[in-house]
N, C-alpha and C positions, 0 to 999 in steps of 0.2 A: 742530497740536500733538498729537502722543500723547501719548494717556493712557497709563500704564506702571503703572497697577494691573491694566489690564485683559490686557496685552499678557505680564506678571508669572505672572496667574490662566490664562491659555491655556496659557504655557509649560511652567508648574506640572501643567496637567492633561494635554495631551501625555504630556510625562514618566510622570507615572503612569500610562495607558494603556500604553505601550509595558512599563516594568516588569512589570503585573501579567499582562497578553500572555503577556510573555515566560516569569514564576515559573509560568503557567499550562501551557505548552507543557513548560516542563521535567517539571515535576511530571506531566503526561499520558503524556511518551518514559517515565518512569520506573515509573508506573502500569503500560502497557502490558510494558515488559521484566520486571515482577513477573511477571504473569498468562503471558507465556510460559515462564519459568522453572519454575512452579506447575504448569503443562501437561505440563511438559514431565518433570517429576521422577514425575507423576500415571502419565503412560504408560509411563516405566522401571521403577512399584512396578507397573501392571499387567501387563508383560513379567513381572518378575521371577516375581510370584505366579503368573502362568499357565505357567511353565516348569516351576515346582517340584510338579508334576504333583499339586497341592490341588487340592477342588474348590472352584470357585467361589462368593462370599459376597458375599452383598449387604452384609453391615456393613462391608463392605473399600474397598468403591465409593462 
C-alpha cells in the first residue's frame, strides 16, 4: 500500500525545486543582460567623452 501523503509531499517539493531553479535562471539571463547593457552604454559615454577632445575627469568615471 502507498502512502499518498508521502508520495503527495515528494511531488509537492519536486515541483517547487524545479520552479524556483527555473525563476532563478531567468532572473540570473536577466541580471546578466543588465550588466552588459550598463558596459556597454559606460564605453559609448567614454568614446563619446574622449572624442570631444575634453580632458579627462575622474568624476565622469
Amino acid at each position: 500500500m502507498v502512502n499518498y501523503q508521502i508520495l503527495i509531499s515528494t511531488i509537492v517539493i519536486f515541483l517547487g525545486w524545479f520552479i524556483v531553479n527555473w525563476l532563478n535562471s531567468t532572473r540570473d539571463r536577466e541580471n546578466k543582460l543588465r550588466d552588459i547593457k550598463i558596459e556597454y552604454l559606460i564605453n559609448a559615454y567614454r568614446n563619446l567623452a574622449n572624442s570631444s577632445m575634453r580632458k579627462p575627469n575622474s568624476e565622469y568615471y
